[in-house]
VOTITOR-438462 format. One record per residue: residue in three letters; z, y, x of N, C-alpha, C in turn. Coordinates in steps of 0.1 Angstrom, whole numbers, plus 5000, padded with zeros to 4 digits. Example, Ala and Ser with C-alpha at 12.3 -4.5 7.8 and 13.67 -1.06 7.14 Angstrom:
VOTITOR-438462
ALA507849435132507849555123507849675132;SER507149785128507149895137507950005129;
end
This chain:
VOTITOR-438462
UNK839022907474839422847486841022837487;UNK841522737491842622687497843022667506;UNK844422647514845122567524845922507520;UNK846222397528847622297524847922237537;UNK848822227538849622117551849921967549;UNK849621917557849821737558849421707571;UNK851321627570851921577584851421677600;UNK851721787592851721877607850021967608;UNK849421917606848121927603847722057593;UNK847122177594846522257587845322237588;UNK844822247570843422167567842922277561;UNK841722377557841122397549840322377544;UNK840422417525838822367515837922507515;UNK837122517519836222587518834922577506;UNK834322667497833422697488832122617498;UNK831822537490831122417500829322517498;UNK828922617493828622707492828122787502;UNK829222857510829422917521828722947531;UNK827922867532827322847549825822907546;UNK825423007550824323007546823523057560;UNK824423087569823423157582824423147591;UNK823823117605824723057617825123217625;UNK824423327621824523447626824523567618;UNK825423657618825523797611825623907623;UNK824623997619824924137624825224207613;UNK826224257617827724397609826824507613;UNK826324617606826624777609826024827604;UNK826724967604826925077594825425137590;UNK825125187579824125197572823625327577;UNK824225417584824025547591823325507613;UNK823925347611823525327630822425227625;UNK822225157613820725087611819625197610;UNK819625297605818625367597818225477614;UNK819325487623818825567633818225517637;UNK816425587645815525517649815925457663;UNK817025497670817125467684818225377681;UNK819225297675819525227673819125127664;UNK818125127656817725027645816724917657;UNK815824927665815924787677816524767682;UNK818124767679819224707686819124547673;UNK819424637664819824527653818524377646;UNK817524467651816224417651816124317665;UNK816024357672816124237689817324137681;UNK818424147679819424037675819023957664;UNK818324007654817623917642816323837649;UNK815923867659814623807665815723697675;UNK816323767681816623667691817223517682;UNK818223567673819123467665819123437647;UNK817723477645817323407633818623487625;UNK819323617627820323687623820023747608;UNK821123767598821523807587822223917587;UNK821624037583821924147588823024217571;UNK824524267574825124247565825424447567;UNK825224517557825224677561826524737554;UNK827924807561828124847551828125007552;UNK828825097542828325227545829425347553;UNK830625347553832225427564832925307567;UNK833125197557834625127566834024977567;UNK834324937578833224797577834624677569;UNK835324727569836024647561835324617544;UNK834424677542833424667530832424547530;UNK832224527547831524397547832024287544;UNK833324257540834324137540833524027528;UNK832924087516832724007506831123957511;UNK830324037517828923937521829123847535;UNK830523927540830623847552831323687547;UNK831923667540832723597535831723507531;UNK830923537525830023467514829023407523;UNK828523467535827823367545828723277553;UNK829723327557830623287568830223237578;UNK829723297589828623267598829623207609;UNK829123137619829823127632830323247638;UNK829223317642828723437649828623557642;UNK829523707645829023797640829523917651;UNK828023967651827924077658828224177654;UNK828724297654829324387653828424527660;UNK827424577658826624677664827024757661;UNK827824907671828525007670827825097677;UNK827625227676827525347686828525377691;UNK829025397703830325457710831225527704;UNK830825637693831425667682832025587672;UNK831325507673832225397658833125287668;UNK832725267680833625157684834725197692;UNK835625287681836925307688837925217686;UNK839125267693840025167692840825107678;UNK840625177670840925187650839925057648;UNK838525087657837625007646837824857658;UNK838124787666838924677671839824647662;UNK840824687657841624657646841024617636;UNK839824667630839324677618839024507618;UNK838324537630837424387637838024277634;UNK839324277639840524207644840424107629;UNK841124197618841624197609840824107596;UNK839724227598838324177587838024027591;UNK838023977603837723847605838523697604;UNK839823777598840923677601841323677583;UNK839723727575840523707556839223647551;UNK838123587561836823477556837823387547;UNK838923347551839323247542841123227546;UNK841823147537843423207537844123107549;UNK843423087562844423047571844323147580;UNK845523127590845423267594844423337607;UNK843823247611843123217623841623317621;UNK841123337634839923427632838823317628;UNK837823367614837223277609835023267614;UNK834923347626834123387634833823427643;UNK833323327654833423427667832623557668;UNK832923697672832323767671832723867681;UNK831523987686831924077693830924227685;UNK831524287697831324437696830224447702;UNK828824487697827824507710827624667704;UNK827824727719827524897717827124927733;UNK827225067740826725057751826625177749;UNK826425217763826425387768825525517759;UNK824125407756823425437747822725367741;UNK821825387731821425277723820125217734;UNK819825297746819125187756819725077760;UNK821025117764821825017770822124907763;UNK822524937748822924827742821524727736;UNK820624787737819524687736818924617742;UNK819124667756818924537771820424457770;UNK821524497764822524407761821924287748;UNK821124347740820824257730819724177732;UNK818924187741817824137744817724007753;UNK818924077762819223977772819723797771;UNK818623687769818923607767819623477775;UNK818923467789819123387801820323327802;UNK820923267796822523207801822823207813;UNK824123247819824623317826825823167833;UNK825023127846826422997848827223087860;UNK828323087858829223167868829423097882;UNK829223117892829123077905829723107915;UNK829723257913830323397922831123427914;UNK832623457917834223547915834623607923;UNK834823757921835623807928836323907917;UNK837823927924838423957920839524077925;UNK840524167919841524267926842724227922;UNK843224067919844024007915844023857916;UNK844823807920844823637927844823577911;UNK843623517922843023387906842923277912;UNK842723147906842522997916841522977919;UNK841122987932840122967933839722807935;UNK840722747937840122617932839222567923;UNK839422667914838422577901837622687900;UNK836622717914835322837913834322737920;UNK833322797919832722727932832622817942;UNK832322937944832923037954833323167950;UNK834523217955835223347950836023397960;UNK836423517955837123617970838023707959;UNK839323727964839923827959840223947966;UNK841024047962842324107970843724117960;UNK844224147970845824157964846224267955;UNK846524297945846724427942848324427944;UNK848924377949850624337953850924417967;UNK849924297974850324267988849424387999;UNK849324508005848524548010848024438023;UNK846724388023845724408036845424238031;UNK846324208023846024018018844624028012;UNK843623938015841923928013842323738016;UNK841823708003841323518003840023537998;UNK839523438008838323388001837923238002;UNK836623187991836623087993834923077995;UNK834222958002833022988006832922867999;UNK831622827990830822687989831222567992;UNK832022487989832622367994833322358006;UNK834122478006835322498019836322528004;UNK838122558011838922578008839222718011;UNK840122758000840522908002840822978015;UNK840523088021841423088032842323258033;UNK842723288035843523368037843623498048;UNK842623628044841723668056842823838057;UNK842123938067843024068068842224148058;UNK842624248046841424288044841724478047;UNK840924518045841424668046842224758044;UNK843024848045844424948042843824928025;UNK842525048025841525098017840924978009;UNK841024887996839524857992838424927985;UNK839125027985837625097975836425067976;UNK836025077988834325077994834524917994;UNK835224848000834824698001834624667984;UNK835224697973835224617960833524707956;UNK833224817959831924847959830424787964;UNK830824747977830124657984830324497976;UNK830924467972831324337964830024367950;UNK830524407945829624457935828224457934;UNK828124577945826724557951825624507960;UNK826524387970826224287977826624157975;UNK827724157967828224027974827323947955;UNK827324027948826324007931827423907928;UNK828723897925829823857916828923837905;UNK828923687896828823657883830023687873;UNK831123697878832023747869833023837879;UNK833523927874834624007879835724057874;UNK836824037879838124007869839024127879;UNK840024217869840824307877842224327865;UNK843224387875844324417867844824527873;UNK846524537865846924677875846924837864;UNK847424917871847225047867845625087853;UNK845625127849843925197842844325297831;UNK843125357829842925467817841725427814;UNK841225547804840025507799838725537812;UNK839525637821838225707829838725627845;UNK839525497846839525477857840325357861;UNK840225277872841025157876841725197888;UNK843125177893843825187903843925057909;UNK843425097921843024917926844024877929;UNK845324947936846324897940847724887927;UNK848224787930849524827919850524837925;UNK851124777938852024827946852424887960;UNK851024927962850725027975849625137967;UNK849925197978848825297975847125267979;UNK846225297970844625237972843925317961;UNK842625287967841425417958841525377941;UNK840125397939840125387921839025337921;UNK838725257911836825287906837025407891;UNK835925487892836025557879835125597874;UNK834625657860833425687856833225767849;UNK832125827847831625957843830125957841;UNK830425957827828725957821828125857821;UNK828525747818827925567822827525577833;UNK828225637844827925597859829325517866;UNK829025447872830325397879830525447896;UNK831625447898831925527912833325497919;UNK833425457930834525477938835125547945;UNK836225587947837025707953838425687959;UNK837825647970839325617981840325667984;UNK841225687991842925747990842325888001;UNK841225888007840826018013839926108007;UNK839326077995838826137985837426087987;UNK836926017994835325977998834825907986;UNK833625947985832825907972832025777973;UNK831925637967830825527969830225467957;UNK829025547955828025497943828425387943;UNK827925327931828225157926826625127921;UNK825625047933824524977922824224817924;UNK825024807909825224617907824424617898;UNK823024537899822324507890822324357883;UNK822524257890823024167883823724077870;UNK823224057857824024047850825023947849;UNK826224047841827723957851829123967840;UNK829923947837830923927821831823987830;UNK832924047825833824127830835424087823;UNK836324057829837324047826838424137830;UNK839124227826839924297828841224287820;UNK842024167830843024087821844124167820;UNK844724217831845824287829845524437827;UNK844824507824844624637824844824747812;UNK845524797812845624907801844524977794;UNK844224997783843125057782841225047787;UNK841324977792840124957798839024897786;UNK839624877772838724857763838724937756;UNK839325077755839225177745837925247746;UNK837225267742836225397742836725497738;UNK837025617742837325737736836325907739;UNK835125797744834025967748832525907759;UNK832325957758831225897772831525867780;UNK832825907787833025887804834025737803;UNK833925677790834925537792834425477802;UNK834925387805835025297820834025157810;UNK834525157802833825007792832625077793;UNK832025177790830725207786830125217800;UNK830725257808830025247825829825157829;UNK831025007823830524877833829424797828;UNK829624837813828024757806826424847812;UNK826825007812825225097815825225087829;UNK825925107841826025067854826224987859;UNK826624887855827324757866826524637858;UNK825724607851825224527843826124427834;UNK827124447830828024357823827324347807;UNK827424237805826624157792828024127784;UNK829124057786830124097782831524157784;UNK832824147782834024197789835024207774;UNK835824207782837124207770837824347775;UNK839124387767839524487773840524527764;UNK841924587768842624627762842524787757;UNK842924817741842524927740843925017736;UNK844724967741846224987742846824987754;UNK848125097759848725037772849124897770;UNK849124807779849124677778850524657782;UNK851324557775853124547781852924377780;UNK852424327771853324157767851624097777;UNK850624097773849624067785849023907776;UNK849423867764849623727760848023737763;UNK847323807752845723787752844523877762;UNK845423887769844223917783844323847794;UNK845823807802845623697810845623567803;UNK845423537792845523417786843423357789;UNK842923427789842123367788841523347798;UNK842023377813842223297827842323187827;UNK843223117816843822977818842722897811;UNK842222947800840722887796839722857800;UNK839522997806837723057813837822977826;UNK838523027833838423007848839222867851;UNK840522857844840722707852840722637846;UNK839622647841838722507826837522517832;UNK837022517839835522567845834322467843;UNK833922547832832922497828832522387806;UNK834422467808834222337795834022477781;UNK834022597786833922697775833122817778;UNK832622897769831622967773832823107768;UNK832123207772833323317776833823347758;UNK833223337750833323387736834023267732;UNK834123167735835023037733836423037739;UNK836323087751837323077760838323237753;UNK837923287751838623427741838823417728;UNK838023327719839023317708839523177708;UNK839323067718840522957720841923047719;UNK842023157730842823217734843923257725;UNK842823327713843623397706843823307693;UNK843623197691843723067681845123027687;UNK845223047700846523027705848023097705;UNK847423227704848423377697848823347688;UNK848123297677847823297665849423177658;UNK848923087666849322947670850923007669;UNK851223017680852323067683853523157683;UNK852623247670853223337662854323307649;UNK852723197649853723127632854123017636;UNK854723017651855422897655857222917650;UNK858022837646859122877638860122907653;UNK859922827663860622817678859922937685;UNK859023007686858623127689860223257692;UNK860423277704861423387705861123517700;UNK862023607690861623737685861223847690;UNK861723827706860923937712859323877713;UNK859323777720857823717717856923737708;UNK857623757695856723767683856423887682;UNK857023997690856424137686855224137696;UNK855524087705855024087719853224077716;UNK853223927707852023917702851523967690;UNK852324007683852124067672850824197680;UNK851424237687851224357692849624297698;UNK849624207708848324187717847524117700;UNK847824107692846624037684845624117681;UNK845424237676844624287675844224407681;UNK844624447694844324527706843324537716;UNK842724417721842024317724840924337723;UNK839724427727838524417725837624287733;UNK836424307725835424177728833824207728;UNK833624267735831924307735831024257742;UNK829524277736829024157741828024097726;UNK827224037730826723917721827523837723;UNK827923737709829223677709828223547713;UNK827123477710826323377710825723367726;UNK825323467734825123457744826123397753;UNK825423277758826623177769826523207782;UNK827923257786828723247801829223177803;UNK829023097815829922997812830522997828;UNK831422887831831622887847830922747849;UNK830122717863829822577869830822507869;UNK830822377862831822267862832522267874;UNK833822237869834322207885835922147884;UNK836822167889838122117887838322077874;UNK839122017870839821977853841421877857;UNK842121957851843321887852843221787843;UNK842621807837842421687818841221707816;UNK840721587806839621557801840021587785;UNK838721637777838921637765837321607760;UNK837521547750836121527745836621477725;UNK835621527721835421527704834021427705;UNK834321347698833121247691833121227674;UNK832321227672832421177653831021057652;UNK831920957645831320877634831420897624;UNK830020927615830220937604831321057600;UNK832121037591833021187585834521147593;UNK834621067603835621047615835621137622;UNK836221207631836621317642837521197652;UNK837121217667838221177675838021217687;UNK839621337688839321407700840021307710;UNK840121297720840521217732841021287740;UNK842021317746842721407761842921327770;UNK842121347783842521227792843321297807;UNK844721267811845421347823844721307836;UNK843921357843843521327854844021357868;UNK845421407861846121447875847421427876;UNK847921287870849321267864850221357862;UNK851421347869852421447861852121647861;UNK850921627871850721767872849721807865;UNK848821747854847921707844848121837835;UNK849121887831849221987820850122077828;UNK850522097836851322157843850022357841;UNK850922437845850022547848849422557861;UNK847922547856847222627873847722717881;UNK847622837871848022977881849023037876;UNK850023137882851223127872851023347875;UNK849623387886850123497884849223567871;UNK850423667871850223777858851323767845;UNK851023767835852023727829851523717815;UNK852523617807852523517800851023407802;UNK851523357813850623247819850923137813;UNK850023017813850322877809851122847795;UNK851222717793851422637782850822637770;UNK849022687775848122717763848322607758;UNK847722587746847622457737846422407739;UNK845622297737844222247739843522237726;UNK842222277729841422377718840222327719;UNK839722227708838122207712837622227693;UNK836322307698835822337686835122217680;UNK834922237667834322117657832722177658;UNK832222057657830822077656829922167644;UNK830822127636830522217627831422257614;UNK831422317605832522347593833122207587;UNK834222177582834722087577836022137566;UNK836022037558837322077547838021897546;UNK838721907538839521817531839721687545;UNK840521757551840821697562842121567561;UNK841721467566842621357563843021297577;UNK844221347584844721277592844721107594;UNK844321047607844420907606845620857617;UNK845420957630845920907639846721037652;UNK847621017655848121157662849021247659;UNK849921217648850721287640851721397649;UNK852321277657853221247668852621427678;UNK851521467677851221577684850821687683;UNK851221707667851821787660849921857659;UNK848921827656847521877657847622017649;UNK846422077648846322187638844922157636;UNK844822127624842922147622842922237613;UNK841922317615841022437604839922397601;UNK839022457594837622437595836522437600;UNK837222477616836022507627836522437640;UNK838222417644838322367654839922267655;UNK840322237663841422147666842522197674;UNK843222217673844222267683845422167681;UNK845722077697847022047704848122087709;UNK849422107704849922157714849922127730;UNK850022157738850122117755850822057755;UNK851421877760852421817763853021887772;UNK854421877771855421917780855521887793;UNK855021707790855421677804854121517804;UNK853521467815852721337814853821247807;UNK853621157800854120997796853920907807;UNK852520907813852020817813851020727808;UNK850620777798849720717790848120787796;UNK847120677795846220687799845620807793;UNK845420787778845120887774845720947755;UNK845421067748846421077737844721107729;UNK845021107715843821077708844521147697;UNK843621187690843821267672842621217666;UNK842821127656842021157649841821147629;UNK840821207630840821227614839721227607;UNK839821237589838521207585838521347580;UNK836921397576836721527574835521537565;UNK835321577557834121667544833121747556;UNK832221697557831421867562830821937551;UNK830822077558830222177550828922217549;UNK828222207540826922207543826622367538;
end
């Protein structure tokens, strides 16, 4: 296999070979053979017609059968034990050497869980999940939800919400949220729930610049605990994806009482991302706000997280990239956990789009299309809180593998094609032009 550049464009040839299965399950030859984990990996081969790849201590051993299928999808089945924060790196890494560009060459996640009960109602669960309900402990747009509610983790007593075809509004909310983010949970049935702020592995600090309770957990239980010490069970049955953009640690496992292992065994979360590091530069946790949520509807959550990080990526080996910036991501690249069935779709209900994007092919043609539907404010950023917000690049995956990629049309916008997807830079500013187009001719891989 090779790479080469032309006119801005990164192409790769792939061993036309390659493709032999659209799904792989990763794991260790000690968590297949235990009886209480071996129908984890068994439900995922039934559900996804899956290719089960074993290896025996370092999964970095899987690289040569992983390589040799090069699947879309690979699952990563861990026991709590194995899915520490070392083995996210491992993850990180092993997936970004399928082939020599630098980009992750599979979407994939971590599926593990409190126990191997949990993680097999995680594996089992097939129902696609359209997001409808948001709520949040950190201001998101709710423009592009169909209904959602925050609180402020800034502002004490600030509460917006938005109801079903009304507009945000702006409400009092309590000194205290503890008990109200519990009642959220377990009344209000949030499809997705997104938080930032303070965290460890055994807890969230609701507030970041007042004082306010926690959620915390102990034993795959989840629980709230207000600034007077009062206790409030959490039972959200619901299955619901979990975003914890700005949060420290919130994706480390380091024992049973992690907070990740409570929100999947208690709170029904099917997937979640999470940092397994104190969190400082923030690139790839609030970055995939700008995808998920104010793209609504055009990515499914496993899309919208490695667009994200196709973006990092992007950006790194950008030559105009500032040096502090480059450590910045250096650092969020492979920190970043992702668990979950990576093939299971979350998605959000259509709704707002500042731009249109759409991929067509004729024949061995590609032509993606960007249409501004909101003139000069068209690429502008939605939401600007948290940090390193906006100026993602635009990211639509190819339908399927491709090599020997021949630019026709688009030079001018500097494209990046791989083997699996397209990436634009974000125009700076509208032209005016109705719409900007790329296109090219392409080899599929069969």
């Amino acid at each position: 296999m090779r790479t080469y550049i032309q006119t801005g464009v990164l192409a790769l040839t792939l061993a036309t070979s390659s493709l032999a299965g659209d799904y792989a399950v990763v794991v260790s030859q000690a968590t297949r053979a235990n009886k209480e984990w071996r129908p984890v990996v068994q439900a995922l081969i039934e559900k996804h017609e899956a290719k089960v790849i074993e290896y025996d201590k370092d999964v970095a051993d899987a690289l040569g059968k992983l390589r040799g299928q090069f699947p879309s999808y690979t699952c990563f089945v861990a026991t709590p034990k194995e899915a520490t924060g070392t083995f996210v790196v491992q993850v990180h890494q092993l997936t970004r050497k399928l082939d020599d560009d630098p980009y992750t060459d599979t979407m994939w996640g971590i599926l593990t869980g409190y126990n191997a009960g949990n993680a097999l109602a995680i594996a089992q669960h097939a129902q696609p999940l359209i997001v409808r309900k948001v709520a949040s402990g950190t201001e998101i747009a709710l423009e592009c939800v169909t209904e959602g509610l925050w609180y402020d983790e800034l502002v004490k007593n600030k509460f917006v919400r938005k109801r079903p075809g009304g507009p945000a509004e702006e409400l009092r909310g309590p000194d205290d949220t503890t008990e109200a983010f519990t009642k959220v949970l377990a009344d209000y049935k949030p499809d997705l729930f997104i938080t930032s702020g303070h965290a460890t592995e055994g807890g969230w600090q609701i507030g970041f610049r007042y004082r306010n309770g926690f959620l915390k957990s102990k034993a795959g239980q989840m629980f709230g605990e207000d600034t007077r010490r009062n206790r409030f069970e959490i039972n959200s049955t619901n299955p619901k994806v979990y975003l914890p953009i700005g949060n420290c640690l919130m994706g480390s496992i380091n024992g049973p009482d992690a907070m990740a292992l409570a929100w999947m065994n208690d709170v029904s979360v099917m997937q979640m991302i999470g940092y397994t590091k104190p969190t400082w530069f923030g690139y790839q946790g609030w970055g995939v706000l700008d995808y998920y949520v104010e793209q609504p509807g055009r990515y499914t959550l496993t899309e919208a997280f490695f667009a994200n990080h196709h973006a990092l990526i992007h950006r790194l080996h950008d030559s105009v990239t500032p040096r502090g910036d480059l450590r910045g991501l250096a650092f969020d690249r492979d920190v970043v956990a992702y668990y979950g069935d990576p093939k299971w779709s979350a998605k959000l209900a259509p709704g707002k789009l500042a731009y249109g994007q759409k991929l067509t092919r004729k024949g061995n043609t590609y032509t993606l299309t960007i249409t501004p539907k909101q003139g000069d404010e068209s690429f502008e950023t939605v939401n600007n809180n948290g940090s390193q917000r906006g100026g993602r690049p635009i990211v639509a995956f190819l339908p399927n593998r491709v090599q020997a990629v021949q630019l026709l049309e688009g030079s001018d916008l500097s494209p990046v094609i791989v083997d699996d997807f397209i990436l634009v830079p974000r125009p700076k500013q509208y032209d005016g032009k109705q719409h900007l187009q790329v296109k090219f001719k392409a080899k599929e891989v069969r």
